[in-house]
C-alpha positions as CSV (number, residue, x, y, z in Angstrom):
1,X,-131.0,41.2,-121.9
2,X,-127.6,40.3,-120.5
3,X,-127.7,37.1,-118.4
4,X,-125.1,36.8,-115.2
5,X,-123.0,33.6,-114.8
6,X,-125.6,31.2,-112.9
7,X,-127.6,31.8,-115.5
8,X,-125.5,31.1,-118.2
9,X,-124.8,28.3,-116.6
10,X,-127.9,27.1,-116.2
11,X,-128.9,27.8,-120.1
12,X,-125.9,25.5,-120.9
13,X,-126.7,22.6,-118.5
14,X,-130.6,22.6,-120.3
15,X,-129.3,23.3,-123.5
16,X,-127.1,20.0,-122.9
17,X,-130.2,17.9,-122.0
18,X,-132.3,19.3,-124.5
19,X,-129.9,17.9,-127.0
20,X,-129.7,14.5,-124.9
21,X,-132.2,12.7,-127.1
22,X,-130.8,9.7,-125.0
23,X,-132.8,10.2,-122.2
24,X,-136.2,11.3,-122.0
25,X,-136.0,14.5,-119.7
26,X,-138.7,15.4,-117.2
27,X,-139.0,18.6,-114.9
28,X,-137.6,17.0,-112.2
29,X,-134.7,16.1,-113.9
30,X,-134.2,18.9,-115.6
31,X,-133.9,20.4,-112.2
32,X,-132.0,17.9,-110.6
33,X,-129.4,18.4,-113.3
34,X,-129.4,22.2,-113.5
35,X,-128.6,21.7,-109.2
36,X,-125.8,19.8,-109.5
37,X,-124.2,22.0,-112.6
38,X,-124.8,25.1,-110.4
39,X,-123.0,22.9,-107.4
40,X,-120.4,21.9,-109.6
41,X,-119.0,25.1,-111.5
42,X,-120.3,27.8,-108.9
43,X,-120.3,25.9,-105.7
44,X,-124.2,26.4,-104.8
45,X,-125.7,23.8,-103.1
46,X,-129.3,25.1,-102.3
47,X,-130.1,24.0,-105.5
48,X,-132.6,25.5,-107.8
49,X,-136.1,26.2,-107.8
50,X,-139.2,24.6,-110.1
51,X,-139.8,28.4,-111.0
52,X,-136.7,29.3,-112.0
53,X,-136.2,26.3,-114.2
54,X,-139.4,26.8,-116.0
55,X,-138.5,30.5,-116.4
56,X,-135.3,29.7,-117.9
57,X,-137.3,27.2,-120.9
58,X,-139.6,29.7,-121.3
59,X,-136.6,32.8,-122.0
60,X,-134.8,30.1,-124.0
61,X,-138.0,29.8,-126.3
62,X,-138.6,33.6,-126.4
63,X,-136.9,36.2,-128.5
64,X,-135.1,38.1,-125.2
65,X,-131.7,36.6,-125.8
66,X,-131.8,35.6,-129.5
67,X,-132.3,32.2,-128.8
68,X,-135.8,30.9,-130.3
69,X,-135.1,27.7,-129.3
70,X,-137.9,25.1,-130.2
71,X,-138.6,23.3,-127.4
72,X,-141.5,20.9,-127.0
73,X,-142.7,18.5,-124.1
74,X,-144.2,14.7,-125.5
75,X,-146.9,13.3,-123.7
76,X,-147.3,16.1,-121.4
77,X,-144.4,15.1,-119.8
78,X,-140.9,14.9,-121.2
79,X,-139.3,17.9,-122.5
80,X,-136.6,17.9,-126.0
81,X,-136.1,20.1,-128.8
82,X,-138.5,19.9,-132.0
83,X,-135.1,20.0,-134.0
84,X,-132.5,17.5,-133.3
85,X,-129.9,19.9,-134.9
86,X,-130.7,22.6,-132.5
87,X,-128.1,24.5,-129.9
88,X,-128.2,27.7,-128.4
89,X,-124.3,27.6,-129.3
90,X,-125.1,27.2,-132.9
91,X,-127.5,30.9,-132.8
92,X,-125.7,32.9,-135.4
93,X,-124.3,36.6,-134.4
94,X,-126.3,39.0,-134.6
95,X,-125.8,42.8,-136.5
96,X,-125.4,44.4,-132.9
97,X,-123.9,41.4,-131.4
98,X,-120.9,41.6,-133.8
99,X,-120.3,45.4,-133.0
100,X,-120.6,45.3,-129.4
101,X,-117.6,42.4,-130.3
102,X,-116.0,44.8,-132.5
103,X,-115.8,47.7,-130.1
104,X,-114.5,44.7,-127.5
105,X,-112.1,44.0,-130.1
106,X,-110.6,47.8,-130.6
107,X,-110.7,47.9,-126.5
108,X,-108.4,44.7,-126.2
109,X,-106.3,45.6,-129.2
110,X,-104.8,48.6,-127.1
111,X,-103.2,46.3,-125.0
112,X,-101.2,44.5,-127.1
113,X,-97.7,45.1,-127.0
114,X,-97.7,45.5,-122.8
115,X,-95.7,42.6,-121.3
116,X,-98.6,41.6,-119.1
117,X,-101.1,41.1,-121.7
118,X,-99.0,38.7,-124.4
119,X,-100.8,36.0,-123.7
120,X,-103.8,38.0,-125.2
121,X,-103.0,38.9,-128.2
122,X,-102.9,35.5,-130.4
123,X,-106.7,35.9,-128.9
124,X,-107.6,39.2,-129.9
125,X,-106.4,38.0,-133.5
126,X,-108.6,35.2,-133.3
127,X,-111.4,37.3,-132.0
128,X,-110.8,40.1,-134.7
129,X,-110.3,37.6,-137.2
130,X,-114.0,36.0,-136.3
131,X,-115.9,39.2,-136.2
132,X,-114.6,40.6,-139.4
133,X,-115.0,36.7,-141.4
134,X,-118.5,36.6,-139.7
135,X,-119.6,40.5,-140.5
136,X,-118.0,39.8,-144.3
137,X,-119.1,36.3,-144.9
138,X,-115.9,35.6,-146.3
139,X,-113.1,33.3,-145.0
140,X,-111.1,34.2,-142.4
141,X,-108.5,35.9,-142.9
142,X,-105.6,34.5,-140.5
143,X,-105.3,30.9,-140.3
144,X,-103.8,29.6,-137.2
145,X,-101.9,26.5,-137.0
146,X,-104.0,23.5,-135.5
147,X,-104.8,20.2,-136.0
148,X,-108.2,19.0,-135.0
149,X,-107.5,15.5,-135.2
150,X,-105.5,15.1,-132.3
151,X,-106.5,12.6,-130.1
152,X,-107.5,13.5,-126.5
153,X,-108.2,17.7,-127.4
154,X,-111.8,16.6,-125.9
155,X,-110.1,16.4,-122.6
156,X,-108.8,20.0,-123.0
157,X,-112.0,20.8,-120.3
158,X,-112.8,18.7,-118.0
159,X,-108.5,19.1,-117.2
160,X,-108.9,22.5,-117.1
161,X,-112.0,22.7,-114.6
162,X,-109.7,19.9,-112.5
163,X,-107.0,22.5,-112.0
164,X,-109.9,25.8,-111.3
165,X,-111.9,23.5,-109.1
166,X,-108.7,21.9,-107.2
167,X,-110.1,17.8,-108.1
168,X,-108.4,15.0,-108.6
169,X,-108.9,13.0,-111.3
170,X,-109.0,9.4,-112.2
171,X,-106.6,8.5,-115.8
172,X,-106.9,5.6,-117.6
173,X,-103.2,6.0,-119.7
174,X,-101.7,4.1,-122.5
175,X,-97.8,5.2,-123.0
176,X,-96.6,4.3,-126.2
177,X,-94.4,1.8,-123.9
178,X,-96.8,-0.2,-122.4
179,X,-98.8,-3.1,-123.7
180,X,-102.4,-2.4,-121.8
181,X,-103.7,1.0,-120.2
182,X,-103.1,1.9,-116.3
183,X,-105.6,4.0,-114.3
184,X,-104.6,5.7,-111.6
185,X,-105.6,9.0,-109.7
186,X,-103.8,12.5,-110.8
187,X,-103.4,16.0,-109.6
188,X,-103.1,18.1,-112.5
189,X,-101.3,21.3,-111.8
190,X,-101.5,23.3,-115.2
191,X,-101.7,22.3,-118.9
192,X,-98.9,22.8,-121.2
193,X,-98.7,23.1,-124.7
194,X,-95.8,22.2,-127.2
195,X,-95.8,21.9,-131.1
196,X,-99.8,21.5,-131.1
197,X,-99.4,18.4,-128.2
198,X,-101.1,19.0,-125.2
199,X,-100.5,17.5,-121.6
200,X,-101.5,17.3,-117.9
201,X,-98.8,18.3,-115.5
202,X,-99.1,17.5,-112.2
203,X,-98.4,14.6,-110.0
204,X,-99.8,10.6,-109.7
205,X,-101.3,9.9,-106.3
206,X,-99.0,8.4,-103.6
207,X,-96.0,9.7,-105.7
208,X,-93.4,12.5,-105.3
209,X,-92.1,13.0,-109.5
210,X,-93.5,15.8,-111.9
211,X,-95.2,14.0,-114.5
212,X,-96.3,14.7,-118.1
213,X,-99.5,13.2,-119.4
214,X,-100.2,13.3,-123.0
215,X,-103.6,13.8,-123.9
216,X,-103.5,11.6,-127.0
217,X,-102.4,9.0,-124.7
218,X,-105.5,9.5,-122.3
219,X,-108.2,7.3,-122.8
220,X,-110.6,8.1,-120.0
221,X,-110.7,10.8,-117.5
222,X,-112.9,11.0,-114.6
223,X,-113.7,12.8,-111.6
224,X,-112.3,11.1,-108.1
225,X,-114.1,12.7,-105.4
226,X,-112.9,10.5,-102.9
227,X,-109.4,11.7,-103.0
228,X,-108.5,15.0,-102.0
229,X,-106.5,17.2,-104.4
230,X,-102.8,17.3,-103.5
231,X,-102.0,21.4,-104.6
232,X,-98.7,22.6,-106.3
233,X,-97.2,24.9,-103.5
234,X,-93.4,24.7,-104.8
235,X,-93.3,25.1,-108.6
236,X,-93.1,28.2,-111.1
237,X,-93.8,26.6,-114.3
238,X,-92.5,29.4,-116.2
239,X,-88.7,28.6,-114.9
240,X,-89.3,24.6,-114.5
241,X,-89.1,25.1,-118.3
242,X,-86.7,28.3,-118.7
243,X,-83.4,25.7,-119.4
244,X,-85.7,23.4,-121.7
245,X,-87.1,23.3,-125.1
246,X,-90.0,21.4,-125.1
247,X,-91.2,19.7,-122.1
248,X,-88.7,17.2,-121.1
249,X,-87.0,18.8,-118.2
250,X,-84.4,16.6,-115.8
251,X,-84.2,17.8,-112.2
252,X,-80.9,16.4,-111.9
253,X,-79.1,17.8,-115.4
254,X,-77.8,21.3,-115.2
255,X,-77.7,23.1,-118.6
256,X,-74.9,23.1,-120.8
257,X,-73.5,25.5,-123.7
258,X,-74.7,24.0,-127.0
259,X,-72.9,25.9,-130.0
260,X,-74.7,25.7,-133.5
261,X,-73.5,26.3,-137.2
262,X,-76.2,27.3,-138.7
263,X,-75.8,27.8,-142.8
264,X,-76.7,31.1,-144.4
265,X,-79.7,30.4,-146.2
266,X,-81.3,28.6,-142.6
267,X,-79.8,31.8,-140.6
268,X,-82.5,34.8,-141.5
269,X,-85.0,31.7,-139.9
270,X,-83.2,30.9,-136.8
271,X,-82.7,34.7,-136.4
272,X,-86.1,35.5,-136.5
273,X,-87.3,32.5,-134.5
274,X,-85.3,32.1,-132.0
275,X,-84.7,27.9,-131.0
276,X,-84.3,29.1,-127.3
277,X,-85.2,32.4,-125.3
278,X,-80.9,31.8,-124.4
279,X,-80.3,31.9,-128.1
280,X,-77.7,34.0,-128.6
281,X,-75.7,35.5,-132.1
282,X,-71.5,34.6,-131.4
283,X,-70.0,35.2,-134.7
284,X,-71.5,35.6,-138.1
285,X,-69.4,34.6,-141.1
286,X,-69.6,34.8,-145.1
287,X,-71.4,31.4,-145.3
288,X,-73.3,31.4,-142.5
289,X,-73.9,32.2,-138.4
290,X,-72.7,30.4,-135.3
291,X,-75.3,30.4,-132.2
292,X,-75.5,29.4,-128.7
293,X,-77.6,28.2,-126.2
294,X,-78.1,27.1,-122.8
295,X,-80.6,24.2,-122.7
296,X,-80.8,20.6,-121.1
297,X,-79.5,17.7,-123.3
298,X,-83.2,16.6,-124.1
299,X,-85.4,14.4,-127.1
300,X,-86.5,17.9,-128.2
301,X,-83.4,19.8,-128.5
302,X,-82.3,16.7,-130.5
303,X,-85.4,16.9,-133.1
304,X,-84.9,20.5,-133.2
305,X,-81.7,20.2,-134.4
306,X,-82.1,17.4,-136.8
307,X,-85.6,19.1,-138.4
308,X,-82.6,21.8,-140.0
309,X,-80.9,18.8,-141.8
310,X,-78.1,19.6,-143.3
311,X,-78.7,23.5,-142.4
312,X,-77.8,23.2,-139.4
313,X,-74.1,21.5,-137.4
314,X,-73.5,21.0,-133.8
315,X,-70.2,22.5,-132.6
316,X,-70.0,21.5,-129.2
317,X,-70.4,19.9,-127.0
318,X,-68.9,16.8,-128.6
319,X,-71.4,14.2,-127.2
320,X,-74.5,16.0,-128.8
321,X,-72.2,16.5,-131.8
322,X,-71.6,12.5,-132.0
323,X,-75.4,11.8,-131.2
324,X,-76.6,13.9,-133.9
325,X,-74.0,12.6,-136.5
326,X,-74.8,9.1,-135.8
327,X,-79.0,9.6,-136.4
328,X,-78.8,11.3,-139.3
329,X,-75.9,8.8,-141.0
330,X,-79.1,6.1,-139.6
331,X,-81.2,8.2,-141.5
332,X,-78.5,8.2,-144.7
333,X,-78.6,4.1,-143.7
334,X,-82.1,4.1,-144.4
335,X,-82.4,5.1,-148.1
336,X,-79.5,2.7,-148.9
337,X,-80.6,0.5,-151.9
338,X,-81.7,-2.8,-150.5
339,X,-79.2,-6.1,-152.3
340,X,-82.3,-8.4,-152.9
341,X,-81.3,-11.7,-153.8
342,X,-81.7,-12.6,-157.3
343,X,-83.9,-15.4,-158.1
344,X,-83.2,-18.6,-159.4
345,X,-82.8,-17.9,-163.3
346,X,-82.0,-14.6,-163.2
347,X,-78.5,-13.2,-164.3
């Protein structure tokens, strides 16, 4: 029985009580809180009805949409689950479930390789990867790089919904800088992702600068209804980063030439996975290649650079050639053996 959006919507927001075991939940509430979901995601404010509500626990219980969900009401009253473990996004796949995703799968799959429809296909691997692990019972297959432990992913959403719905939101940030956290009100523009680090771009109320908020850095993040969002009307994030590798981009610093040695057994790497979309090939040699890009002087192009180690040697231009030797003879520095003083005795 397919279900359209509100209703999905409103399956999630009781599902999300139901778990609440925080709150005792009556129909009224229940309500109440399935009104201002519907308000909040899909803008409708006539609320919803007593019927409806009570339709929707009795379709969750039922075996229409797979969900059997054991829902009970205490003292004639207050409504929860009979199993504290229990989510209707828990309800394992069923035999049809995983070939309609299968055919879904072999639909999406022909459009990988069309310029418009990149960003799709790291999904469709995922996706594939999920339907075959979960048809097989075996372990997936493709393991993409992640790592769950980052602070701040949990914020991933509610940013997100802040740029869809146009909202400001209210920050409470800790830079690795500063002693105590700020809070402040931010319009987020878009998210962008670099190295598994996630941030908020946008701008800070009452300010004019493009700012990058770390999400590890967030500790809080709330709605602000009372300001109203400021949109982005004058920046294409796509070349805001072109003359950049990672996200530290200068308005003011134009891009320069940067000219790379890079030794032979690093080269088949660099080759293949390009530092830059401006990487380009200028002479290859017995020992090794030499490459060039155009980028801003940034932190990242730096740490790019240095992960190669000793694979890798800046040409030009001279300044990021003397910056680079002098970290890595700090680096040398540090593994220095340490004179201790002997101690009294000792020869």
């Amino acid at each position: 029985m397919p279900a359209n959006r509100n209703a999905l919507v409103r399956y999630k927001t009781l599902d999300a009580c139901l778990r609440n075991r925080q709150r005792k939940w009556t129909l009224d509430d229940l309500i109440e809180t399935v009104s201002e979901a519907l308000y909040e995601y899909e803008g409708l404010d006539k609320g919803i009805s007593r019927r409806t509500v009570q339709a929707d626990l009795q379709l969750m219980r039922s075996d229409k949409l797979g969900y059997f969900a054991p829902i009970v009401v205490i003292d004639k009253k207050y409504y929860t689950y009979a199993d504290p473990a229990y989510s209707i996004t828990n309800i394992p796949l069923s035999d049809g479930d995983l070939s309609r995703m299968n055919e879904a799968v072999e639909v999406l799959k022909q459009f990988k390789g069309f310029s418009h429809f990149t960003a799709l296909n790291e999904v469709v691997q995922k996706l594939e990867d999920y339907v075959y692990s979960t048809a097989q019972k075996s372990i997936p297959v493709i393991d993409f790089e992640k790592n769950d432990s980052l602070k701040g992913l949990h914020f991933l959403d509610d940013l997100y919904q802040a740029v869809v719905q146009k909202q400001a939101v209210r920050i409470q940030y800790q830079s690795f800088s500063a002693r105590l956290p700020n809070t402040f009100v931010f319009h987020v523009w878009w998210l962008k992702e670099f190295k598994n680090r996630w941030f908020a771009v946008g701008m800070r109320d009452g300010k004019k600068n493009l700012m990058h908020l770390a999400l590890d850095r967030m500790l809080t993040v709330d709605g602000a209804p009372d300001t109203d969002y400021t949109p982005n009307q004058h920046i294409d994030p796509e070349r805001y980063y072109q003359d950049v590798i990672g996200v530290s981009v200068s308005e003011n610093m134009r891009a320069i030439v940067v000219k790379l040695f890079v030794t032979r057994i690093h080269a088949p790497y660099v080759e293949t996975k390009p530092l830059h979309h401006s990487q380009q090939i200028v002479e290859r040699m017995a020992d090794g290649i030499v490459i060039q890009l155009k980028v801003q002087h940034n932190f990242e192009l730096e740490k790019e650079i240095l992960g190669f180690g000793e694979g890798v040697q800046v040409l030009g231009p001279e300044r990021l050639r003397r910056i680079i030797q002098q970290r890595l003879q700090a680096g040398l520095n540090a593994y220095e053996p340490v004179n201790e003083t002997p101690l009294v005795g000792e020869q």
